[in-house]
Backbone as numpy.savetxt, mean C-alpha at the origin, in Angstrom:
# Nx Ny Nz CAx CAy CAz Cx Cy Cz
10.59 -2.99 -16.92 9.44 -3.14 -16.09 9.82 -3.01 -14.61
10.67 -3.59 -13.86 11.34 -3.42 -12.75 11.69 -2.11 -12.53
11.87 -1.39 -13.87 12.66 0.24 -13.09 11.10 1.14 -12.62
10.24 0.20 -14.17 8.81 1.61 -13.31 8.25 1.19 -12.11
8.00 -0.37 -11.61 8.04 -0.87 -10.84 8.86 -0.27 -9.34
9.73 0.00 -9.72 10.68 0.62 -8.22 10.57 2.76 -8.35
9.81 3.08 -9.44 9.68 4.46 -9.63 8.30 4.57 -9.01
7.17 3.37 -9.35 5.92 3.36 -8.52 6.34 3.39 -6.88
6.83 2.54 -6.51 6.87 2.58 -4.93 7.65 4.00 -4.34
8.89 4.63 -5.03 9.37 5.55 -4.70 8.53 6.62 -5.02
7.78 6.75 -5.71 7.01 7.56 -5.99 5.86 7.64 -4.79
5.20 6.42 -4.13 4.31 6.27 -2.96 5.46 7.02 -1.57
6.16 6.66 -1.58 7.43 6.78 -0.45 7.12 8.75 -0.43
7.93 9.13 -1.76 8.22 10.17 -1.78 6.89 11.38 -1.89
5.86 10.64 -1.67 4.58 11.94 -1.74 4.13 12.17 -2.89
4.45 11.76 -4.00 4.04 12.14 -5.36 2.93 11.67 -5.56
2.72 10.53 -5.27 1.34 9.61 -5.43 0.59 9.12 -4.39
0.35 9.70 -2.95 0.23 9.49 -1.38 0.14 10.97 -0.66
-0.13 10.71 0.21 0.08 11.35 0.73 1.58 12.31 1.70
2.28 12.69 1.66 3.34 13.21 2.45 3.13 12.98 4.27
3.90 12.49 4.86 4.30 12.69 6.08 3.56 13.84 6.52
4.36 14.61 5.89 4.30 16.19 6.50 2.65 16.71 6.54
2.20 16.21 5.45 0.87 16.58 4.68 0.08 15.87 5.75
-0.10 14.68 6.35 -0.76 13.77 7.07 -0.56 14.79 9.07
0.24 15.22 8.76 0.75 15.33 10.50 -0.13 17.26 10.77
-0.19 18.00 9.56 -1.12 18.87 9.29 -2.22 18.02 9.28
-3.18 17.30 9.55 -4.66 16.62 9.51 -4.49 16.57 11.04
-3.51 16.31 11.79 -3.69 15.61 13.44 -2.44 14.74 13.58
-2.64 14.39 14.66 -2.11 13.39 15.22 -2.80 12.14 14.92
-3.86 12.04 14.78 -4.25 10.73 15.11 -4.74 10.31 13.40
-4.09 11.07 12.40 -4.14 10.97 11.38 -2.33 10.15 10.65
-1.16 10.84 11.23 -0.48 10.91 10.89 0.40 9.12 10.89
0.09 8.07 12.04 0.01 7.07 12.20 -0.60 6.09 11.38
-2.31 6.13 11.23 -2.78 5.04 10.16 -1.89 5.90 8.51
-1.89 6.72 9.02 -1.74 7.13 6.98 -0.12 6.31 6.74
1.29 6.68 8.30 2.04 5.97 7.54 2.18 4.93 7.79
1.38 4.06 8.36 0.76 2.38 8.38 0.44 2.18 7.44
-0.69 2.76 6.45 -1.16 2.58 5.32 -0.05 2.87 3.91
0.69 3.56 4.11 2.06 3.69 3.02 2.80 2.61 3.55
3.35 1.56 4.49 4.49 0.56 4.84 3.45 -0.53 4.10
1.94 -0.36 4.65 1.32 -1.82 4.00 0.94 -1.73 2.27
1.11 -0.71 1.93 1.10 -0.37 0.54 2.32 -0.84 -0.23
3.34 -0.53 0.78 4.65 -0.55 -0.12 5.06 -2.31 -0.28
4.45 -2.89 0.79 4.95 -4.23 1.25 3.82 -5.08 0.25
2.39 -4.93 0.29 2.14 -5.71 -0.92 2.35 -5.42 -2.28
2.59 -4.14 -2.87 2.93 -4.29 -3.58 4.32 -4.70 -3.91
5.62 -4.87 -2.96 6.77 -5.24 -3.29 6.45 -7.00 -3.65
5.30 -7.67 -2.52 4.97 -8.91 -2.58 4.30 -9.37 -4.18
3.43 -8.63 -4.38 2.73 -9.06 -6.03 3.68 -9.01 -7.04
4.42 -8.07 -6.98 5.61 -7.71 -7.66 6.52 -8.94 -7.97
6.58 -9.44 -6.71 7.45 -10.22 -6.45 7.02 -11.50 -7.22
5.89 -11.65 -6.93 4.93 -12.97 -7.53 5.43 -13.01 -9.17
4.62 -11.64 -9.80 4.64 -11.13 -11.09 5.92 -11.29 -11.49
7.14 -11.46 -10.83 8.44 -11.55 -11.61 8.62 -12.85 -11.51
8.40 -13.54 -10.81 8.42 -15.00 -10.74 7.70 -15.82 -11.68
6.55 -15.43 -12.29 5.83 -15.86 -13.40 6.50 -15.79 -14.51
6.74 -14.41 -14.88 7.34 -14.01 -16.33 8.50 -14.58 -16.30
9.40 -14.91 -15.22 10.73 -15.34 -15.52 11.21 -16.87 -15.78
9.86 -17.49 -15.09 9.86 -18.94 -15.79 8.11 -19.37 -15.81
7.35 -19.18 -16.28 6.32 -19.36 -16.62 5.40 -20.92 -16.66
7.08 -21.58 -17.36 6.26 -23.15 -17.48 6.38 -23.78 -16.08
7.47 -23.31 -15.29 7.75 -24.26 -14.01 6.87 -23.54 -12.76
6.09 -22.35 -13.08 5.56 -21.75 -11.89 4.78 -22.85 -11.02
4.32 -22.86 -9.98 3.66 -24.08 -9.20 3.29 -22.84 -8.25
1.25 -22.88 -8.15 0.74 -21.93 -7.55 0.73 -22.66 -6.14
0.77 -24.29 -5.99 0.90 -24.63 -4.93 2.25 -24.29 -4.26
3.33 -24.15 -4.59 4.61 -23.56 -4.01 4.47 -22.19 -3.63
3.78 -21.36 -4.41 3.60 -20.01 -4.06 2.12 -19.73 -3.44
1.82 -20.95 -2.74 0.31 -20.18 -1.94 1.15 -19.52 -0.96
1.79 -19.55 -0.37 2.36 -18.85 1.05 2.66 -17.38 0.62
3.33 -17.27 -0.55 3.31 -16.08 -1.01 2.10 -15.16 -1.54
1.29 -16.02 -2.56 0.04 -15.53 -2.74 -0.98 -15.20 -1.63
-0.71 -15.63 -0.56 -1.88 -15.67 0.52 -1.31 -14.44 1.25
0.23 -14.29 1.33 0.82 -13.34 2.42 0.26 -11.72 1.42
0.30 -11.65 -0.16 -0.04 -10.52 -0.95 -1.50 -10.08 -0.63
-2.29 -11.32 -0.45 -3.75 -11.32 -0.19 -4.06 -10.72 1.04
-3.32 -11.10 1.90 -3.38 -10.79 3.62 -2.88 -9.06 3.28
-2.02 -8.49 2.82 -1.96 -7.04 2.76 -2.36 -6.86 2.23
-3.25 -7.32 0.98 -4.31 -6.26 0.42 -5.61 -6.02 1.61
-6.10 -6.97 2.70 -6.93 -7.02 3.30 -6.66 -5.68 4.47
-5.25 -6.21 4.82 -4.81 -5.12 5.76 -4.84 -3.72 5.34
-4.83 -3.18 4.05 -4.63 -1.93 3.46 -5.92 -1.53 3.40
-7.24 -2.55 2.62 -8.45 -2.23 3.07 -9.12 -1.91 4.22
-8.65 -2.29 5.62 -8.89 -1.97 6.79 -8.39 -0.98 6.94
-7.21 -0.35 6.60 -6.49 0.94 6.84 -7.15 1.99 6.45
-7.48 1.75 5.15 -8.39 2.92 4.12 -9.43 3.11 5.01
-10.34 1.96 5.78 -11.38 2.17 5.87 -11.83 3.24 7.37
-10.32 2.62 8.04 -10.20 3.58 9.01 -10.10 5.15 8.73
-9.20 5.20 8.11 -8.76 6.57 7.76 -10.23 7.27 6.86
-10.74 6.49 5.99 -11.89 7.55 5.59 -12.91 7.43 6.59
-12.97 7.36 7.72 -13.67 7.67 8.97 -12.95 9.05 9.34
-12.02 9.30 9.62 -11.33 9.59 10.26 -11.62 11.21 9.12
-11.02 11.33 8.09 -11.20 12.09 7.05 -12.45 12.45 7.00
-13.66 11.67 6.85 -14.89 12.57 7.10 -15.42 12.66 8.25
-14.73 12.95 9.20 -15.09 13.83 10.77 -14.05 15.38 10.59
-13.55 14.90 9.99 -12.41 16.48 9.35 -13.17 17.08 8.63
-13.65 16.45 7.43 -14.44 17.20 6.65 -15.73 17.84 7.10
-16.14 17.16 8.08 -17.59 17.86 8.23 -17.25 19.38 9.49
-15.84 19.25 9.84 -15.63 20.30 10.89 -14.81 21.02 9.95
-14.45 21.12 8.21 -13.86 21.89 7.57 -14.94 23.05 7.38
-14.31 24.35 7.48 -14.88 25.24 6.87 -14.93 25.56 5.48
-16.31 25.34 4.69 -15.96 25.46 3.22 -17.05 26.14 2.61
């Protein structure tokens, strides 16, 4: 579970499942910034849930959600941040689109 786990994030990293660097910096400039803001806050909660999720399965009876609110809250806080990111960027994406020729 850990190896697909670290093949998901390399997989976000490496463009397979994201967007590319390269791919983002063809949209603009002012594209190429939130998108790789939005891949660091992608990669970081999910390394965080991840993190949670291995901590459960590995001892289950001793978990204590009160020990892990700081953690649970910090996973919560980048999912919020990633939603703000998206929400920017599909602004941003449909002012492109409506000046695409199609």
């Amino acid at each position: 579970m850990l190896e697909h786990a670290n093949s998901v994030k390399q997989n976000i990293i490496d463009g397979k499942t994201f967007l590319t660097d390269q791919e983002a910096a063809i949209l603009g400039v002012s594209v190429v910034g939130p998108t790789i803001e939005l891949k660091m806050h992608m990669i970081t909660a999910f390394d965080k849930v991840m993190a949670l999720f291995f901590s459960v399965l590995n001892n289950p009876v001793d978990f204590d959600i009160r020990k892990s609110s700081k953690d649970i809250s910090g996973a919560l806080w980048s999912g919020i941040i990633i939603s703000k990111n998206i929400d920017s960027l599909s602004k941003q994406m449909l002012a492109i689109s409506k000046k695409s020729i199609m």
